[in-house]
PDB file as gemmi writes it, atoms N, CA and C in Angstrom:
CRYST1    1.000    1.000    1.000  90.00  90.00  90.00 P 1                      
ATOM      1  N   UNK A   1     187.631 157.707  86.832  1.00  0.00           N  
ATOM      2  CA  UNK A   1     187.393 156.270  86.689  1.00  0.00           C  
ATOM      3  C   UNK A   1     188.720 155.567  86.425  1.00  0.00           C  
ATOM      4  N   UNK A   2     189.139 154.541  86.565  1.00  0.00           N  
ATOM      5  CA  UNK A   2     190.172 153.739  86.971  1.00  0.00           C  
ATOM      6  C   UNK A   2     190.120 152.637  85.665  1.00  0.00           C  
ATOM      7  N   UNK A   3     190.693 153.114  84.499  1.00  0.00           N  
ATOM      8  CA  UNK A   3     190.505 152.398  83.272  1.00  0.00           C  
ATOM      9  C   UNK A   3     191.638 150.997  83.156  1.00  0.00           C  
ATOM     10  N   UNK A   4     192.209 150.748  84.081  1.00  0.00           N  
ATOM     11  CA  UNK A   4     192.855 149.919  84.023  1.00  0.00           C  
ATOM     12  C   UNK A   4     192.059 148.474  84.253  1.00  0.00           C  
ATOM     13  N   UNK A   5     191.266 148.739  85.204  1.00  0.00           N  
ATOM     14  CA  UNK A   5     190.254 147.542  85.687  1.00  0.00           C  
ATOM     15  C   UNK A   5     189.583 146.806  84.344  1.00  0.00           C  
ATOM     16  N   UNK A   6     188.680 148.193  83.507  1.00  0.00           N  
ATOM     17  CA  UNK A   6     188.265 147.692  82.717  1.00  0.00           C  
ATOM     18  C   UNK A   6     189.186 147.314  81.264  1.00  0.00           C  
ATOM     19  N   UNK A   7     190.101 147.356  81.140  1.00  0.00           N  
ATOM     20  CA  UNK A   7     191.227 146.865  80.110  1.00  0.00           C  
ATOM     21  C   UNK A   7     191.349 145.678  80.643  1.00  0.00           C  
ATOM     22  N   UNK A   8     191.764 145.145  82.358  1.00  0.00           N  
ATOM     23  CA  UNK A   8     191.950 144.017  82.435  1.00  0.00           C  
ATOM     24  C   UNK A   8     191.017 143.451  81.800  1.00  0.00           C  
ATOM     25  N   UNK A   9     189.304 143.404  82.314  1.00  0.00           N  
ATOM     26  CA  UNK A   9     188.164 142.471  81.765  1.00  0.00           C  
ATOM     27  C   UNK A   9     188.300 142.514  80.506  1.00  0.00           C  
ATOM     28  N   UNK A  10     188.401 143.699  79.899  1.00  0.00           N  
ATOM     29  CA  UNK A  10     188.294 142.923  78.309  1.00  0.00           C  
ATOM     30  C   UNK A  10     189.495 142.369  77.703  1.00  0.00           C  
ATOM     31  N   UNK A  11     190.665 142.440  78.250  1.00  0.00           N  
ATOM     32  CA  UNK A  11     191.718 141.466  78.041  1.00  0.00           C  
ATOM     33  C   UNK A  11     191.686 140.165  77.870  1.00  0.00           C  
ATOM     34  N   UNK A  12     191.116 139.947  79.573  1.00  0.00           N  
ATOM     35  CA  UNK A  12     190.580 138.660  80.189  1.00  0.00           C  
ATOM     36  C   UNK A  12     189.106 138.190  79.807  1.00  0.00           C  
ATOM     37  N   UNK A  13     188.384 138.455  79.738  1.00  0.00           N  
ATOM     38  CA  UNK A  13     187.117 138.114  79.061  1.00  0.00           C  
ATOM     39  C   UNK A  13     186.191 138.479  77.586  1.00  0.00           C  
ATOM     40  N   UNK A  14     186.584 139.707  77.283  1.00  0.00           N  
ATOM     41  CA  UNK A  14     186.530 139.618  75.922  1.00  0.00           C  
ATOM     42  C   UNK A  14     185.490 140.552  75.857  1.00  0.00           C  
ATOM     43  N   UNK A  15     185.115 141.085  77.168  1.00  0.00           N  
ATOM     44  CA  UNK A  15     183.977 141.852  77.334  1.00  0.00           C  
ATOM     45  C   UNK A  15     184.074 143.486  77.749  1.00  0.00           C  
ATOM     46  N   UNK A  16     182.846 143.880  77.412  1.00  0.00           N  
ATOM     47  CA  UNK A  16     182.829 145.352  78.460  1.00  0.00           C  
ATOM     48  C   UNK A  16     181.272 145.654  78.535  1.00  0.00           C  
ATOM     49  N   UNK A  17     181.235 146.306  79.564  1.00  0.00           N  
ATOM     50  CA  UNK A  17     179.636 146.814  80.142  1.00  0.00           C  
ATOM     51  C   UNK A  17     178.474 147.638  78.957  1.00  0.00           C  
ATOM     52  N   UNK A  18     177.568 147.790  78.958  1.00  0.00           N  
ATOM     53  CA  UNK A  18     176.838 149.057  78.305  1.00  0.00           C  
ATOM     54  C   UNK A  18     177.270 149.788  78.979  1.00  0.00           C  
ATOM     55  N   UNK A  19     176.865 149.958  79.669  1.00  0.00           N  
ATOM     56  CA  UNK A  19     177.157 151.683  80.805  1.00  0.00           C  
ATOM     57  C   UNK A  19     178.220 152.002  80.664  1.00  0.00           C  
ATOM     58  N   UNK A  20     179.821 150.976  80.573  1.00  0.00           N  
ATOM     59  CA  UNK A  20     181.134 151.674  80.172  1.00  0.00           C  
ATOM     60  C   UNK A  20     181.225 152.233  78.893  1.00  0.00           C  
ATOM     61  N   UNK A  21     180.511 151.537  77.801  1.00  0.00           N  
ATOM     62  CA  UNK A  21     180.823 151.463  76.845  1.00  0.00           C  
ATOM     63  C   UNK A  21     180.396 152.959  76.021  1.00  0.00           C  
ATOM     64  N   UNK A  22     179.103 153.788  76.893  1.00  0.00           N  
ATOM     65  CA  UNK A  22     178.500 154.988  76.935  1.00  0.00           C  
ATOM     66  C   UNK A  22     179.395 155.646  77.162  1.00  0.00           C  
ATOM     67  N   UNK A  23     180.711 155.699  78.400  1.00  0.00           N  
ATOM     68  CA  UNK A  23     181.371 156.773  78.462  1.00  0.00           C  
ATOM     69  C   UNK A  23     182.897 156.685  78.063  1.00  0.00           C  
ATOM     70  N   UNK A  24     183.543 155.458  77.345  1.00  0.00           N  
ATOM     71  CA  UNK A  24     184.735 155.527  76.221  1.00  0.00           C  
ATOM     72  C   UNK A  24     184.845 156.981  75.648  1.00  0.00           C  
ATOM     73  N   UNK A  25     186.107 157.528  75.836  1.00  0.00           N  
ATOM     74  CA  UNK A  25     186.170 158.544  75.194  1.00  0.00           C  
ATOM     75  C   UNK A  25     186.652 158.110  73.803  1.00  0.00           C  
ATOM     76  N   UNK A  26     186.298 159.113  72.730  1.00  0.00           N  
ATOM     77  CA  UNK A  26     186.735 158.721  71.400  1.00  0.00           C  
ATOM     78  C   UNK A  26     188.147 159.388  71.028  1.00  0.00           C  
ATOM     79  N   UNK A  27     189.144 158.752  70.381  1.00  0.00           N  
ATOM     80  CA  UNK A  27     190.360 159.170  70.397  1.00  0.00           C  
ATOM     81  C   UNK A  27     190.448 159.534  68.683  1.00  0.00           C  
ATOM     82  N   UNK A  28     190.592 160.183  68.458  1.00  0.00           N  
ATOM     83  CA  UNK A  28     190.777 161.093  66.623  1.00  0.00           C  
ATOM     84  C   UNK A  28     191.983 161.503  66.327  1.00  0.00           C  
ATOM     85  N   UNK A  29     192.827 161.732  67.231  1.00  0.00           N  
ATOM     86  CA  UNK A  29     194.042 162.457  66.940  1.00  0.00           C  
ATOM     87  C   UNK A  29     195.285 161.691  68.509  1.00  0.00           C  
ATOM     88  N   UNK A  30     196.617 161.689  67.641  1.00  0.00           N  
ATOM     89  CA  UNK A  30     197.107 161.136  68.560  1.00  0.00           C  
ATOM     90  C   UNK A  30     198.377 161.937  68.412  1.00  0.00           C  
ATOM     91  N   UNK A  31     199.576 161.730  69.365  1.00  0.00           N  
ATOM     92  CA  UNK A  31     200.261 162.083  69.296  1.00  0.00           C  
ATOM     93  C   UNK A  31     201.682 160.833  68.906  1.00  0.00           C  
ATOM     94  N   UNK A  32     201.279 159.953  69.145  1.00  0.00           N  
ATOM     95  CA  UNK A  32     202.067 158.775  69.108  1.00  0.00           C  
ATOM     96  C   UNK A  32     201.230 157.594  68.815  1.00  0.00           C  
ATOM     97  N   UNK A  33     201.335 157.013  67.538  1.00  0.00           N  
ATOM     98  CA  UNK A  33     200.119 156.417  67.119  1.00  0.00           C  
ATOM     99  C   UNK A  33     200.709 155.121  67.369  1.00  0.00           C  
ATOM    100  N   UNK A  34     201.588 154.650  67.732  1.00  0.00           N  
ATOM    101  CA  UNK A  34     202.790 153.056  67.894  1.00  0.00           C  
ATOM    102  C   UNK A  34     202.426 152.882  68.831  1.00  0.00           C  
ATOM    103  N   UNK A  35     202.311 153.667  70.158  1.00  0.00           N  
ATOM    104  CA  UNK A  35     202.206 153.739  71.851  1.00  0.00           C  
ATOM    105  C   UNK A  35     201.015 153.234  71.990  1.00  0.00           C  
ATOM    106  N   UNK A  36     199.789 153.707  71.152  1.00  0.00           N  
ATOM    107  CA  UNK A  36     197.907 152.613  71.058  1.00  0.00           C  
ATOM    108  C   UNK A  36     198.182 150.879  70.774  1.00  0.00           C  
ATOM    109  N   UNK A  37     197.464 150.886  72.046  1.00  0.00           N  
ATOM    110  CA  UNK A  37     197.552 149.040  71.940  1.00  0.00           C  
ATOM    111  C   UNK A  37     196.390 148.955  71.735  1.00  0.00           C  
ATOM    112  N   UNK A  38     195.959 147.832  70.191  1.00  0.00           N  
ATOM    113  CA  UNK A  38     194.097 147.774  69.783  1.00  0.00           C  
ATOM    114  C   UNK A  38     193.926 146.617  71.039  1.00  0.00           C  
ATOM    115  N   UNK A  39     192.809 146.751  71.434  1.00  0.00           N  
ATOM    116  CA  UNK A  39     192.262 145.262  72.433  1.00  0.00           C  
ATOM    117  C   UNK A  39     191.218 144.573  71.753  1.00  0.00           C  
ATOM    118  N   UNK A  40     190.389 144.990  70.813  1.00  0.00           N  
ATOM    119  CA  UNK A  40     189.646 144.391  70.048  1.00  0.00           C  
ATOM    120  C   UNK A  40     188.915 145.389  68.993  1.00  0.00           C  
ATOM    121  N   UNK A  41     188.018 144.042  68.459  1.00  0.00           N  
ATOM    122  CA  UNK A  41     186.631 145.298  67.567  1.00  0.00           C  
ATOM    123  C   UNK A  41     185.758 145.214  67.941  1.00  0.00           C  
ATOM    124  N   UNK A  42     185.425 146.274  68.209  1.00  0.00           N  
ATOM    125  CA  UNK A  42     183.605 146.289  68.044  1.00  0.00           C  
ATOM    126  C   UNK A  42     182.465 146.724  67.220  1.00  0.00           C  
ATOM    127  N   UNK A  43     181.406 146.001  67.456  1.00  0.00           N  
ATOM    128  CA  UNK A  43     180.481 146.730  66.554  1.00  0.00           C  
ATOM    129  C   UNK A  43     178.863 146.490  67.294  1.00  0.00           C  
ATOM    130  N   UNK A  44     178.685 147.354  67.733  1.00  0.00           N  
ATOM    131  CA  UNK A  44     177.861 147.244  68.731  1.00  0.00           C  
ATOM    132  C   UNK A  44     176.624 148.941  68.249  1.00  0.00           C  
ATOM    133  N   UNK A  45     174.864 148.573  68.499  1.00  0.00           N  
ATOM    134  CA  UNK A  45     174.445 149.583  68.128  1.00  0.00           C  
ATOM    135  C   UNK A  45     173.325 149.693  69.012  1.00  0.00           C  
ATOM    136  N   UNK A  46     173.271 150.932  70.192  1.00  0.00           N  
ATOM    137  CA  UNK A  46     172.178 150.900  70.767  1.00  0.00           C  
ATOM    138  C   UNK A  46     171.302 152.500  70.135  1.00  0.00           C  
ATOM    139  N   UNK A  47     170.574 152.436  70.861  1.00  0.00           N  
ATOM    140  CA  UNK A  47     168.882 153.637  70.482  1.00  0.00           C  
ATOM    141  C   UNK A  47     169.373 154.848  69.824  1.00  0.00           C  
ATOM    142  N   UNK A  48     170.711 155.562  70.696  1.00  0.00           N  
ATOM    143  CA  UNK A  48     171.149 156.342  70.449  1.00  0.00           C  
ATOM    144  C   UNK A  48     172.617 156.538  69.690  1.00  0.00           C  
ATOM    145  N   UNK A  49     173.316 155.134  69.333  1.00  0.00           N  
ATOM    146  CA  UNK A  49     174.728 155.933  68.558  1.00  0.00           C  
ATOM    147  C   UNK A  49     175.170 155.071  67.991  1.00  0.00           C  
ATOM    148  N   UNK A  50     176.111 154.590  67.669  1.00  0.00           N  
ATOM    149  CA  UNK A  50     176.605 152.906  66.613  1.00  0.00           C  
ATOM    150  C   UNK A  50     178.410 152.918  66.953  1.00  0.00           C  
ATOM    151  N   UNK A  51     178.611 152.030  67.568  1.00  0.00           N  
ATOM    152  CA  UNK A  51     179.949 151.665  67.937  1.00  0.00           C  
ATOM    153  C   UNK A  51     180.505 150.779  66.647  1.00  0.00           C  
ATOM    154  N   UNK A  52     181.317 151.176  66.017  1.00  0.00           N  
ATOM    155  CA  UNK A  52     182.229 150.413  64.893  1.00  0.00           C  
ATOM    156  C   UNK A  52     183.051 150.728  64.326  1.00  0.00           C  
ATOM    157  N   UNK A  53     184.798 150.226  65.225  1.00  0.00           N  
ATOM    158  CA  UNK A  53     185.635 150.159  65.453  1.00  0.00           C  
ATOM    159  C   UNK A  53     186.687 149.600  66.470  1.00  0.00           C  
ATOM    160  N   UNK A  54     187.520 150.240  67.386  1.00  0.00           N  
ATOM    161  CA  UNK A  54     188.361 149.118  67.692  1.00  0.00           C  
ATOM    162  C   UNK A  54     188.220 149.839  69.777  1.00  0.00           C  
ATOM    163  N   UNK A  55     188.397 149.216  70.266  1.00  0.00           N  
ATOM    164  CA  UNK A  55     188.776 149.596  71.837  1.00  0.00           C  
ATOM    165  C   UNK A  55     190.007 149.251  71.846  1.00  0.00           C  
ATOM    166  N   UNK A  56     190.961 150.435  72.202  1.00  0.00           N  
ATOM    167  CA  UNK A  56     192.308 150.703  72.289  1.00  0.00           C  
ATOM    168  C   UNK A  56     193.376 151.186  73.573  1.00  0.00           C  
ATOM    169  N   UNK A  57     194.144 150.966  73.800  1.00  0.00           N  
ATOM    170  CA  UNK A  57     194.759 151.079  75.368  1.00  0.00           C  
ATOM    171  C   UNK A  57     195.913 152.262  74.719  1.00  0.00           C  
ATOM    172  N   UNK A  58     195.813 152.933  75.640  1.00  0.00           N  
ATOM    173  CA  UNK A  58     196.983 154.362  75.325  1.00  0.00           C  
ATOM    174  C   UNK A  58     196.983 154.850  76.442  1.00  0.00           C  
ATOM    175  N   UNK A  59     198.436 155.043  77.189  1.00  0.00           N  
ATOM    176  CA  UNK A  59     198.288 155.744  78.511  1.00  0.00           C  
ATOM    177  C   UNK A  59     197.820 155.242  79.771  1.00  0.00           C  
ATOM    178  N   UNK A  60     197.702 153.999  79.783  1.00  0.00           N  
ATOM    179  CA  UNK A  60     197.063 153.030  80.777  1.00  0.00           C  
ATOM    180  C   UNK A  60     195.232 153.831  80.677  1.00  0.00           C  
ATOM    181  N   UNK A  61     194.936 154.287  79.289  1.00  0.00           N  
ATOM    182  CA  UNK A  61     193.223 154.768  79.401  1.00  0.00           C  
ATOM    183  C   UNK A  61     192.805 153.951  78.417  1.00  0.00           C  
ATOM    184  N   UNK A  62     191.593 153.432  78.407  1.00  0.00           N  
ATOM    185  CA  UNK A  62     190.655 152.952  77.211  1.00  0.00           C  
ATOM    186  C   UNK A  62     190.277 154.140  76.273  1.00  0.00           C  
ATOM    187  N   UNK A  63     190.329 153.947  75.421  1.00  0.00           N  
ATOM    188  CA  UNK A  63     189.831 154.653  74.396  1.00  0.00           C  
ATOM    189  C   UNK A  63     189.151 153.994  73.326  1.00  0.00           C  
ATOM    190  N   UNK A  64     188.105 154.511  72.335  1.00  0.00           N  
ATOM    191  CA  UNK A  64     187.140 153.805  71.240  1.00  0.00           C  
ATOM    192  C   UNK A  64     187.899 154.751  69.866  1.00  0.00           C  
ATOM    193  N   UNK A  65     188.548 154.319  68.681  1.00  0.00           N  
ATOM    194  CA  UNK A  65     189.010 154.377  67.383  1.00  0.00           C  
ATOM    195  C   UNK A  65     188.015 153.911  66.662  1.00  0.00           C  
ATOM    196  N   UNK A  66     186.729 155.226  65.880  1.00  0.00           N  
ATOM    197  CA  UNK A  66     185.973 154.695  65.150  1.00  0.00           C  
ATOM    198  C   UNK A  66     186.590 154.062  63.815  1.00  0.00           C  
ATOM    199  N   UNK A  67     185.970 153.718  62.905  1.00  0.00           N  
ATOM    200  CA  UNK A  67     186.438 152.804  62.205  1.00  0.00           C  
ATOM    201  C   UNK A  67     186.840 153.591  60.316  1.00  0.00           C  
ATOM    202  N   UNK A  68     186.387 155.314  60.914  1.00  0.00           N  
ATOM    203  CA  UNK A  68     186.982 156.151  59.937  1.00  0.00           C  
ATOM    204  C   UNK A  68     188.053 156.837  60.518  1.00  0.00           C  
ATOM    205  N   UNK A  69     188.342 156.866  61.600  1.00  0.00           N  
ATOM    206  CA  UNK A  69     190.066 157.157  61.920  1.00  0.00           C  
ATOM    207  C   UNK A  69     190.521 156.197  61.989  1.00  0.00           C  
ATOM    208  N   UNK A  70     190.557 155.000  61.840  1.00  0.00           N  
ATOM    209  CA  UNK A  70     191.506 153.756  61.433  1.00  0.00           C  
ATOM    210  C   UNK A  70     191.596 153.785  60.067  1.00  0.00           C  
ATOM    211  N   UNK A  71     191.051 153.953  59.687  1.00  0.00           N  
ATOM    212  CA  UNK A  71     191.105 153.781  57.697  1.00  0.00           C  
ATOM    213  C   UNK A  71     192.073 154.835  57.231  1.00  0.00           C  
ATOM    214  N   UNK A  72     192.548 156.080  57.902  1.00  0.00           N  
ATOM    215  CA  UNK A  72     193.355 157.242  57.426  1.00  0.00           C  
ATOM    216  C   UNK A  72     194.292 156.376  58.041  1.00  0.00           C  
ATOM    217  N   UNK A  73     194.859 156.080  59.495  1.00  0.00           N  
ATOM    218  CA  UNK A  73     196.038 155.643  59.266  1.00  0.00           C  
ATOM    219  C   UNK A  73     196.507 154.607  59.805  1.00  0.00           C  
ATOM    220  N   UNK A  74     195.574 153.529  58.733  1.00  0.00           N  
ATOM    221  CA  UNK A  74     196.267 151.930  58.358  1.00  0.00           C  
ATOM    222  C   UNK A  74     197.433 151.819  57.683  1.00  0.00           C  
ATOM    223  N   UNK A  75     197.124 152.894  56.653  1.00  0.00           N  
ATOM    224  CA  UNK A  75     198.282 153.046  56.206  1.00  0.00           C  
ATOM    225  C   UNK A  75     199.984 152.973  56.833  1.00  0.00           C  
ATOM    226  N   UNK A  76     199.725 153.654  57.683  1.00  0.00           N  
ATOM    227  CA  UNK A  76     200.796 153.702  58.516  1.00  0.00           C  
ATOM    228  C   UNK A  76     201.278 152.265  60.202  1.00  0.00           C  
ATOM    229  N   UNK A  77     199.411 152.266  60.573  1.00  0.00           N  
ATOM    230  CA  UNK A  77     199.781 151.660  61.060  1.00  0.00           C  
ATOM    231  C   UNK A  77     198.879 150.289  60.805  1.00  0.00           C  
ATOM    232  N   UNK A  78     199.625 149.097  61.026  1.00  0.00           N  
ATOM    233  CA  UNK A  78     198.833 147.919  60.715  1.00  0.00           C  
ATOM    234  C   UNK A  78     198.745 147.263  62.467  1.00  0.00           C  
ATOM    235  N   UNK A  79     197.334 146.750  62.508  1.00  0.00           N  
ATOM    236  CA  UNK A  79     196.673 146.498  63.726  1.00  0.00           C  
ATOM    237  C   UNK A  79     196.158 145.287  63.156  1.00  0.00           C  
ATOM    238  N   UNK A  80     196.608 144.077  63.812  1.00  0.00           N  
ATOM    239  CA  UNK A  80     196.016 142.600  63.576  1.00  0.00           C  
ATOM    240  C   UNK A  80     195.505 142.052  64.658  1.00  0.00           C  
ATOM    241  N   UNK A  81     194.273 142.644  64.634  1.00  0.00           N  
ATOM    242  CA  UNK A  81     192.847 142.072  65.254  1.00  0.00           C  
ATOM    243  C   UNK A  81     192.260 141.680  65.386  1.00  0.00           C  
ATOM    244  N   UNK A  82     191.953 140.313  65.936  1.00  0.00           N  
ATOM    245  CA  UNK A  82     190.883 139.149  65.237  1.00  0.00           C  
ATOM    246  C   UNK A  82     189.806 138.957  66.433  1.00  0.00           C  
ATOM    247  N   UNK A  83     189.990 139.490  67.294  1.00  0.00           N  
ATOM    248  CA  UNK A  83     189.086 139.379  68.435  1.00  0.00           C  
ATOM    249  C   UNK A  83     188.145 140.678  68.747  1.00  0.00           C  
ATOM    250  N   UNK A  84     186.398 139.866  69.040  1.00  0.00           N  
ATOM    251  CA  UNK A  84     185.509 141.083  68.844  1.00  0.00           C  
ATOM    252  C   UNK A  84     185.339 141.154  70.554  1.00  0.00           C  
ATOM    253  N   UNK A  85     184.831 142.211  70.643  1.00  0.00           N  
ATOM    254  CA  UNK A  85     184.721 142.645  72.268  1.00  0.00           C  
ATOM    255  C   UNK A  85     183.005 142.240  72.421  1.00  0.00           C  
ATOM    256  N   UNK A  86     182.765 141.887  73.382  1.00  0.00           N  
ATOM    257  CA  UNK A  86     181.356 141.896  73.163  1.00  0.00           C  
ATOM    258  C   UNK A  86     180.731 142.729  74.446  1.00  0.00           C  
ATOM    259  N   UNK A  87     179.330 143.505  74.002  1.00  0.00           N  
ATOM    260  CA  UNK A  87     178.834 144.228  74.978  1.00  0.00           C  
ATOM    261  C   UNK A  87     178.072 143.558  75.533  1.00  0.00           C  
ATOM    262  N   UNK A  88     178.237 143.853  77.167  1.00  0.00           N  
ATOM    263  CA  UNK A  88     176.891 142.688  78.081  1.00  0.00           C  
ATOM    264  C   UNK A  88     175.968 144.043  78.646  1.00  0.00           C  
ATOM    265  N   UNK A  89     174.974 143.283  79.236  1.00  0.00           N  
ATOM    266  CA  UNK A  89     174.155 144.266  79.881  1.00  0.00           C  
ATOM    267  C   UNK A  89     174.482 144.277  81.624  1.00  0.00           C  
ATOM    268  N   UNK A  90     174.567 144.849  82.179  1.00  0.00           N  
ATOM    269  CA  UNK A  90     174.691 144.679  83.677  1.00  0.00           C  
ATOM    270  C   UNK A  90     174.241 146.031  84.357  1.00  0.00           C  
TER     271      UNK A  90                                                      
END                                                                             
């Protein structure tokens, strides 16, 4: 899948799909934690799982930073985020 497309839209609109939002891989461990660009927060909860944390750009890939691997290292790194992503249905 071609994650650049969807970084543009939520750049540009503020949005992302359900169906994308199902297959975000979750990122826990990094190797270069400066190189993650946050694109927003989310907090989003469907039938099966609870999104709450940030959608992040690393590597020209999307990635989802739940919101207990941000809390270990805020410390280190500070992410000023004021924009929420919102999930549409399509």
């Amino acid at each position: 899948m071609l994650w650049i497309n969807i970084i543009n839209q939520i750049k540009e609109e503020g949005t992302i799909t359900k169906r994308v939002l199902k297959i975000v891989p979750l990122l826990r461990t990094c190797s270069n934690w400066f190189a993650v660009t946050p694109l927003g927060k989310i907090n989003y909860s469907s039938t099966i799982t609870r999104w709450d944390g940030f959608l992040v750009e690393f590597s020209n890939q999307l990635f989802y930073v739940d919101h207990k691997t941000y809390e270990i290292i805020k410390n280190q790194i500070k992410w000023k985020v004021k924009n929420e992503i919102k999930v549409i249905q399509k």
